[in-house]
MARVEX-660115 format. One line per 5 residues: number of its first residue (from 1); their letters; for each residue x, y, z of C-alpha. Coordinates in nm, 3 decimals, padded with zeros to 5 digits, always signed. Layout:
! MARVEX-660115
NUM) A) X/Y/Z; ...
//
This chain:
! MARVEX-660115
1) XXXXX) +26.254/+15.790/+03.735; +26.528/+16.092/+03.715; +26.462/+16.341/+03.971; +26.405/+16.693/+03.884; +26.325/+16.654/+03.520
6) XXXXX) +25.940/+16.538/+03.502; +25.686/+16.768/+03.513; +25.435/+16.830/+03.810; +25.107/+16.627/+03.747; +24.834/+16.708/+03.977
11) XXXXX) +24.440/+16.667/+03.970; +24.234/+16.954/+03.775; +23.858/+16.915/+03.695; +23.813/+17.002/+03.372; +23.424/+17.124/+03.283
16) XXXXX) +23.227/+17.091/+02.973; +23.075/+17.460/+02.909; +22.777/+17.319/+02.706; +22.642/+17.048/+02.916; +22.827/+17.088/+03.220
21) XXXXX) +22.972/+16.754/+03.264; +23.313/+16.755/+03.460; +23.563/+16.515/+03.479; +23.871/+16.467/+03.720; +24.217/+16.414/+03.618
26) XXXXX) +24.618/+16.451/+03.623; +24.766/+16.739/+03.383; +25.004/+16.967/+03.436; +24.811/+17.311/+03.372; +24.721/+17.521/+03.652
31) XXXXX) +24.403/+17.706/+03.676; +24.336/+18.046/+03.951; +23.948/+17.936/+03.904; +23.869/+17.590/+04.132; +23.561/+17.383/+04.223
36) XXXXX) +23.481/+17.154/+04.518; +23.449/+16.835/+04.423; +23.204/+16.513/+04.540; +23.486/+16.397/+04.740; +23.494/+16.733/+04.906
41) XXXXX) +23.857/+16.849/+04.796; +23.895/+17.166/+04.612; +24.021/+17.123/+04.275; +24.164/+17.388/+03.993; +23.895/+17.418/+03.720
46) XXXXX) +23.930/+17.425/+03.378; +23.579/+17.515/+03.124; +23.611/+17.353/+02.785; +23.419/+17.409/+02.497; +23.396/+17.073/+02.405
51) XXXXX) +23.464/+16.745/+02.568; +23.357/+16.354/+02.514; +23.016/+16.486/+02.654; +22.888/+16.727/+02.374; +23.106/+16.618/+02.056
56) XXXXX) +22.884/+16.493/+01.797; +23.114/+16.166/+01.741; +23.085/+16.096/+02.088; +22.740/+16.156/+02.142; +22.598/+15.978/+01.814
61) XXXXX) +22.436/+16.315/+01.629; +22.736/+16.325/+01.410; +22.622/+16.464/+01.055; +22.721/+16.234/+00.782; +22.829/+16.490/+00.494
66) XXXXX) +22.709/+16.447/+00.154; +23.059/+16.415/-00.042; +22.965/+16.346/-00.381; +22.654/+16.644/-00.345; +22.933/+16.897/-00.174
71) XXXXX) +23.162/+16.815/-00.534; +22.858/+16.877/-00.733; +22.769/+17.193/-00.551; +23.158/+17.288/-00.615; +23.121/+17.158/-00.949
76) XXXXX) +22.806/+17.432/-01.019; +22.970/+17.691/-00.832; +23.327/+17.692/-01.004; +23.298/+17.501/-01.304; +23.438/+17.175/-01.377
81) XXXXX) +23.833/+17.176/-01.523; +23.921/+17.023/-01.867; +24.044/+16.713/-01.929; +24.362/+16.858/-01.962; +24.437/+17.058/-01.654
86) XX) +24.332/+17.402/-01.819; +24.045/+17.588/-01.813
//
């Protein structure tokens, strides 16, 4: 690798604010809040609003959204278009 030119990569815990999971790893941010980890080193900590932990896809309570019901409801709403592109 060139010297100089990459950026510096160092470990930050970044902390879910909704179920408080954290996780270790490698970016480049920088953070003035840290957090002592279970190895016992003192890491800069990040809080995120959402993370792998509390994301519906990730934790299975993912909605599954009603797409021909959400057309209708447009449908109602608005009005359905003519055939030929004019209302």
């Amino acid at each position: 690798m060139k010297p100089g030119i990459h950026p510096d990569y160092h470990p930050v815990v970044f902390q879910d604010a909704s179920t408080g999971d954290a996780f270790l790893t490698r970016p480049t941010a920088t953070s003035e809040r840290t957090i002592e980890w279970s190895d016992g080193n003192t890491y800069p900590l990040f809080i995120v609003e959402i993370s792998s932990a509390s994301h519906p896809f990730w934790t299975g309570t993912q909605r599954v959204m009603d797409t021909a019901g959400q057309v209708e409801k447009f449908h109602r709403r608005y009005g359905k278009r003519a055939a030929g592109g004019k209302s």
